[in-house]
C-alpha positions in Angstrom: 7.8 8.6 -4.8 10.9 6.7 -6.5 10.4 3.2 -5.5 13.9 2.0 -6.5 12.5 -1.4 -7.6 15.0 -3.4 -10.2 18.2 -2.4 -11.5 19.3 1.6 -11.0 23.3 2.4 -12.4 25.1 4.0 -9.9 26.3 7.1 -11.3 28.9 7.3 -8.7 31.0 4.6 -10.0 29.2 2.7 -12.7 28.4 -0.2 -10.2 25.0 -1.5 -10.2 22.0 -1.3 -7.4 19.3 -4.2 -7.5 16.0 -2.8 -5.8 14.2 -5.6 -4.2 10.6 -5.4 -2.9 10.2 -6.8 0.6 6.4 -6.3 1.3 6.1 -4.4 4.5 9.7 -4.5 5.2 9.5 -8.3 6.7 12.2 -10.1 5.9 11.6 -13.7 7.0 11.3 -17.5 5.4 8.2 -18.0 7.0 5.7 -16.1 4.9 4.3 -16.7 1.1 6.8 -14.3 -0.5 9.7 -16.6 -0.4 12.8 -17.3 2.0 13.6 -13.9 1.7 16.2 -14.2 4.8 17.8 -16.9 3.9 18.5 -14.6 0.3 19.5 -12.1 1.8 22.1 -13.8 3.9 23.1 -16.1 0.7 23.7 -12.9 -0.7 25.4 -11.0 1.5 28.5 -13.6 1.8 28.7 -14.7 -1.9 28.6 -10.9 -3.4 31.2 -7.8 -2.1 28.1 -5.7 -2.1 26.6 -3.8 0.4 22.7 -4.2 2.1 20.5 -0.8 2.8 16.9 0.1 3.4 14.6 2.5 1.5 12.0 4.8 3.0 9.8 2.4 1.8 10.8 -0.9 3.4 12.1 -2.5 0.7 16.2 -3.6 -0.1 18.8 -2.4 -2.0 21.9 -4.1 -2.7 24.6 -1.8 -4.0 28.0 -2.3 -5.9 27.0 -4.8 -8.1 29.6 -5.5 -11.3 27.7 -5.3 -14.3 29.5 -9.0 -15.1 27.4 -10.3 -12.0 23.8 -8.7 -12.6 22.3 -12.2 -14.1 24.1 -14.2 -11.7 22.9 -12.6 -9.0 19.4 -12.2 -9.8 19.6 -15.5 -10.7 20.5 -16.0 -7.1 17.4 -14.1 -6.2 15.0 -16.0 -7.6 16.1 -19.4 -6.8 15.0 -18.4 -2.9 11.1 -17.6 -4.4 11.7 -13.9 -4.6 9.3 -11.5 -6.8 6.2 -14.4 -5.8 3.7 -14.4 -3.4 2.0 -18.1 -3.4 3.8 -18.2 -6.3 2.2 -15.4 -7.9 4.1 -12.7 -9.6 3.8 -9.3 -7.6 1.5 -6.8 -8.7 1.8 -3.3 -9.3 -0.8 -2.4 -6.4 1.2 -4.3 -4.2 5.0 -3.0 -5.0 3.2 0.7 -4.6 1.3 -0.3 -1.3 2.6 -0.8 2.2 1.6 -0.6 6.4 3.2 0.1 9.0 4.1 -2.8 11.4 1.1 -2.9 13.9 -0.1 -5.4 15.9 1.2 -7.5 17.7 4.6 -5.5 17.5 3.6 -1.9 18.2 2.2 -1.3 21.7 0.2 1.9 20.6 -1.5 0.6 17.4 -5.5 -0.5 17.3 -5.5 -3.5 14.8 -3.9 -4.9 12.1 -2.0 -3.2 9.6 1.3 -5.0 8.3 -0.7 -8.4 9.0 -4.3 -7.5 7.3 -2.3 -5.6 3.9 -1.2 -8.4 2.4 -4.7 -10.1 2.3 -6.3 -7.0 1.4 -3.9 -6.6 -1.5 -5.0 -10.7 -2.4 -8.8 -9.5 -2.4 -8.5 -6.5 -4.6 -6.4 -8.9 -7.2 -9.1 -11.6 -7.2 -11.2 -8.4 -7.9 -8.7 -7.4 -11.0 -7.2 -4.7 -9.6 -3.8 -5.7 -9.3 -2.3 -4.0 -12.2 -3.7 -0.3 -11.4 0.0 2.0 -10.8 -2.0 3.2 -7.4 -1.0 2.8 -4.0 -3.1 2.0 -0.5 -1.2 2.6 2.7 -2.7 1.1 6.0 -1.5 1.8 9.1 -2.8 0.9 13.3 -3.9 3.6 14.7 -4.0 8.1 13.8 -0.3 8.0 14.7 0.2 7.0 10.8 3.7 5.8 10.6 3.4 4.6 7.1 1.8 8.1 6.3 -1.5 6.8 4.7 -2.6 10.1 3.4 0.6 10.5 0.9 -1.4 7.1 -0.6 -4.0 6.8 -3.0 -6.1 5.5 -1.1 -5.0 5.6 2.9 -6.4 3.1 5.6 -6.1 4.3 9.1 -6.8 1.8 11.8 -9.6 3.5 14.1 -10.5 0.3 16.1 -9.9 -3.4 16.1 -10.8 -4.3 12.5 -11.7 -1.4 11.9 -10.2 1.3 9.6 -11.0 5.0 8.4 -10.6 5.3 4.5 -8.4 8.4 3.9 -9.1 9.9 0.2 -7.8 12.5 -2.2 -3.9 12.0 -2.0 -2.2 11.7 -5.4 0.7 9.6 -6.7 3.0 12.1 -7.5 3.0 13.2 -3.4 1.3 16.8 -4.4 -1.7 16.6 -2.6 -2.5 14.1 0.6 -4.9 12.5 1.8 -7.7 13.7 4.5 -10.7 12.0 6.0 -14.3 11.6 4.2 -16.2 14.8 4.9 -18.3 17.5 3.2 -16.6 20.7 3.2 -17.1 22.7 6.1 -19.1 19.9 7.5 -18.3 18.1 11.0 -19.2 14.3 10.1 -16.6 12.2 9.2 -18.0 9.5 7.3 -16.4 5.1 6.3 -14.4 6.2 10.2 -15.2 2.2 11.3 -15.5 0.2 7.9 -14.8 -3.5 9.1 -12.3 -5.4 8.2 -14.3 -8.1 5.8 -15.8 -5.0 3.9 -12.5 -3.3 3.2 -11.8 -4.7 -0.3 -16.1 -3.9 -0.7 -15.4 -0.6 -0.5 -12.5 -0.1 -2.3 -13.9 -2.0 -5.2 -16.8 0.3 -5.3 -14.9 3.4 -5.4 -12.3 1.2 -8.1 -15.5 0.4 -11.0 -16.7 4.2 -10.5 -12.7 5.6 -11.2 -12.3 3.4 -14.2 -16.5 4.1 -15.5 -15.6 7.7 -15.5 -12.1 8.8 -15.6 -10.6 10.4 -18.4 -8.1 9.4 -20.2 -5.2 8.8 -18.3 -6.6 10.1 -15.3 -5.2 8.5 -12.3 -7.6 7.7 -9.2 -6.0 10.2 -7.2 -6.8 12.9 -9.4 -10.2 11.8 -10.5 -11.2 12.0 -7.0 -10.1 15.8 -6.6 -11.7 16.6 -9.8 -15.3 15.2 -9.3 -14.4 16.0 -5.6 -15.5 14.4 -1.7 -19.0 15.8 -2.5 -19.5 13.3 -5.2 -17.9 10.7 -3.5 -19.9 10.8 -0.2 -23.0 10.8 -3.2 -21.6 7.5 -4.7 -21.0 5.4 -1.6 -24.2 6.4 -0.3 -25.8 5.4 -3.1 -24.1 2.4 -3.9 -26.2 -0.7 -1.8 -22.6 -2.1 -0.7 -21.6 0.9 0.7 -25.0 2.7 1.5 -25.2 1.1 4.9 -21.6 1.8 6.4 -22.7 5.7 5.2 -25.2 5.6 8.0 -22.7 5.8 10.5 -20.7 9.2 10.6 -18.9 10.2 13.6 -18.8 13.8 14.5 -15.3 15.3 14.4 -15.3 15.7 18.2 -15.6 11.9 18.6 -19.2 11.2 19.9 -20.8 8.6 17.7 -24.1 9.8 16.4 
């Protein structure tokens, strides 16, 4: 995945692009990451530029004269922009994302563009907001953020509730799929509740960075010691033990 974050040269013309994260593709004043409409309307009349939107949700603003790059992020700032509670963005949050959710979507189960943010603030508090991984979350099995291509996927399977979706790799070559032993028919962390998200996470988080290799990336450290040895660790673990209880048969009956 290219995020397109900060400044790309367009080889077209030698112009300049300014990726700009917009967490979750909302661009509003009314949240903690800044008046991020008000900038992008300041920007749009003072600058001969143009205003598209990446896979990802976030902003790019094209055609930018190298003569106008400090200027305009400059510009950029002076609306709050790169901050949440004036907090400088992590990398866990520029590679994370949800889809939109409730109350917008008519199909979805819960929270996802809503609860991500605040998940994202838990796992910092935790010290993981400097780890190059990614979490998707979206409302419900239709997956329109595509959780699985994440390192870590959240798919919302009630309200506030979420199935954790593992195995998916940064570099897109493997996805995601839900927590079960080969060949088995349980499905296991199908219904982890809301307040326990950033719980589990963390556990799975200390056991990555205890016994990874060197430069082994989460992704990849969970397909090498494999779903086996995870199901093992969170059923071992006394924060996780108890939600491991609970499995849900792949036809859907609740044991």
């Amino acid at each position: 995945r290219h995020m397109h974050h900060g400044w790309i040269k367009q080889a077209s013309n030698g112009l300049w692009t300014y990726g700009a994260f917009i967490e979750n593709g909302r661009i509003t004043d009314k949240s903690p990451n800044g008046k991020l409409k008000s900038m992008c309307k300041h920007l749009m009349n003072k600058y001969d530029i143009k205003f598209l939107i990446t896979p990802n949700q976030d902003a790019l603003f094209t055609n930018i004269p190298e003569n106008q790059k400090a200027e305009f992020e400059a510009d950029m700032l002076s609306f709050g922009y790169g901050k949440r509670n004036g907090k400088e963005y992590s990398t866990l949050r520029k590679l994370s994302g949800a889809c939109v959710g409730r109350d917008t979507c008519r199909l979805t189960y819960t929270d996802s563009e809503k609860f991500e943010p605040f998940l994202i603030d838990e796992l910092e508090a935790l010290g993981w907001g400097n780890i190059p991984e990614s979490i998707g979350i979206t409302g419900c099995e239709r997956q329109c953020f595509r959780p699985a291509t994440k390192t870590i996927g959240l798919v919302g399977s009630g309200l506030n509730r979420y199935q954790m979706k593992l195995l998916g790799t940064e570099d897109g070559k493997h996805q995601g799929q839900p927590i079960m032993e080969p060949l088995g028919d349980h499905i296991y962390l199908k219904s982890i509740p809301r307040e326990q998200v950033a719980k589990v996470i963390d556990v799975l988080l200390k056991h990555w960075k205890a016994n990874a290799k060197p430069g082994e990336d989460l992704g990849y450290f969970n397909r090498r010691i494999g779903i086996k040895a995870i199901i093992e660790l969170f059923q071992k673990d006394p924060i996780t033990a108890p939600l491991m209880e609970r499995t849900m048969p792949a036809d859907g009956v609740v044991d």
